[in-house]
C-alpha positions in Angstrom: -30.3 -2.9 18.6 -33.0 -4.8 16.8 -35.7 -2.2 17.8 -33.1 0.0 16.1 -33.3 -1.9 12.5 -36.6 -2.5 12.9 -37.3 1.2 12.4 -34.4 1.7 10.2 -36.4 -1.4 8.0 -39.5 0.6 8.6 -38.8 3.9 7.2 -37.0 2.6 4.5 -40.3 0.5 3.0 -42.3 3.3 4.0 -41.4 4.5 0.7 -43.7 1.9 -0.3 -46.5 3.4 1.1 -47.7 0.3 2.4 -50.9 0.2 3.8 -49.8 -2.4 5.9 -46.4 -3.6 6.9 -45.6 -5.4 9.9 -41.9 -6.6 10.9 -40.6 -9.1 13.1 -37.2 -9.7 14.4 -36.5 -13.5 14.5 -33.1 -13.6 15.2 -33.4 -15.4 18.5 -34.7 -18.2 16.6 -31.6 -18.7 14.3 -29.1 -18.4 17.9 -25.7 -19.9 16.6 -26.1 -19.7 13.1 -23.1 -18.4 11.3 -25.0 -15.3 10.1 -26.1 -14.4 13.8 -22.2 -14.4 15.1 -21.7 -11.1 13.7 -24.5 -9.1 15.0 -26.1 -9.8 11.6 -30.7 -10.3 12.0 -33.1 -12.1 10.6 -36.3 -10.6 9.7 -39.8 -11.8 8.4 -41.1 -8.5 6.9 -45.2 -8.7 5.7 -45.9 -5.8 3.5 -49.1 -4.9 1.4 -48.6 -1.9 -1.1 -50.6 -0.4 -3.7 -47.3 -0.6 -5.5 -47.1 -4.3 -5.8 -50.2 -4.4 -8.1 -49.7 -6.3 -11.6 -46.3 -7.5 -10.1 -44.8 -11.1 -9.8 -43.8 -12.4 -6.5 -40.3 -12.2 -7.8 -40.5 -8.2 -8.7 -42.5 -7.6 -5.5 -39.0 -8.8 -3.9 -37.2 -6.9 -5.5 -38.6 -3.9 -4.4 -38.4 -4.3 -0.9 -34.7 -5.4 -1.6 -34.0 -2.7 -3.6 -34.9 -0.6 0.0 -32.9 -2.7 1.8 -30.0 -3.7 -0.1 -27.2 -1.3 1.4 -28.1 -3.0 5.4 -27.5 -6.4 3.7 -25.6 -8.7 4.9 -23.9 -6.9 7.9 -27.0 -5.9 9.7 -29.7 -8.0 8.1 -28.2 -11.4 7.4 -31.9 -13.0 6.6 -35.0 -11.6 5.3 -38.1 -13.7 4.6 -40.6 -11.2 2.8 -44.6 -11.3 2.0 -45.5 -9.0 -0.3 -48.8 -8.3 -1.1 -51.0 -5.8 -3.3 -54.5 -4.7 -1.6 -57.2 -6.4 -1.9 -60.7 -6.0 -1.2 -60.1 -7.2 2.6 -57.2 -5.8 2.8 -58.4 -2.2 2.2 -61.7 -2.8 4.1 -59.7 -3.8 7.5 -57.0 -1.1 7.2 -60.2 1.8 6.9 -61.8 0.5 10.2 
């Protein structure tokens, strides 16, 4: 199931065109938390796209959960997002 959402997750952002994105299921740390009695995940989703550039950390947000919005709060009951523009690093790791 959560490999399942994690791809669903995945190919929604990929809209993004992130140039990195990684996502982690950490439902097993909230075990018996109201949310997690349904089925429902929590996610931490780390995301750098060219997209986010010039944007607040609010509107950065907002795009991912604008992706996302439709899966919440029946299959994702938590998402903890870090989104990122490139930077100099950034773009110099991904190329190697």
């Amino acid at each position: 199931m959560s490999t399942d959402r994690i791809a669903v997750i995945r190919e929604r952002l990929a809209g993004l065109e992130p140039i990195a994105l990684d996502i982690q299921d950490e439902s097993h740390l909230h075990a018996g938390h109201a949310g997690a009695q349904g089925g429902a995940g929590h996610y931490r989703v780390r995301i750098v796209a060219a997209c986010f550039r010039g944007l607040s950390p609010v509107a950065r947000h907002r795009l991912v959960y604008d992706r996302l919005n439709d899966l919440m709060p029946h299959a994702i009951h938590a998402l903890a997002i870090e989104a990122q523009a490139p930077t100099k690093d950034v773009e110099t790791s991904q190329a190697q």
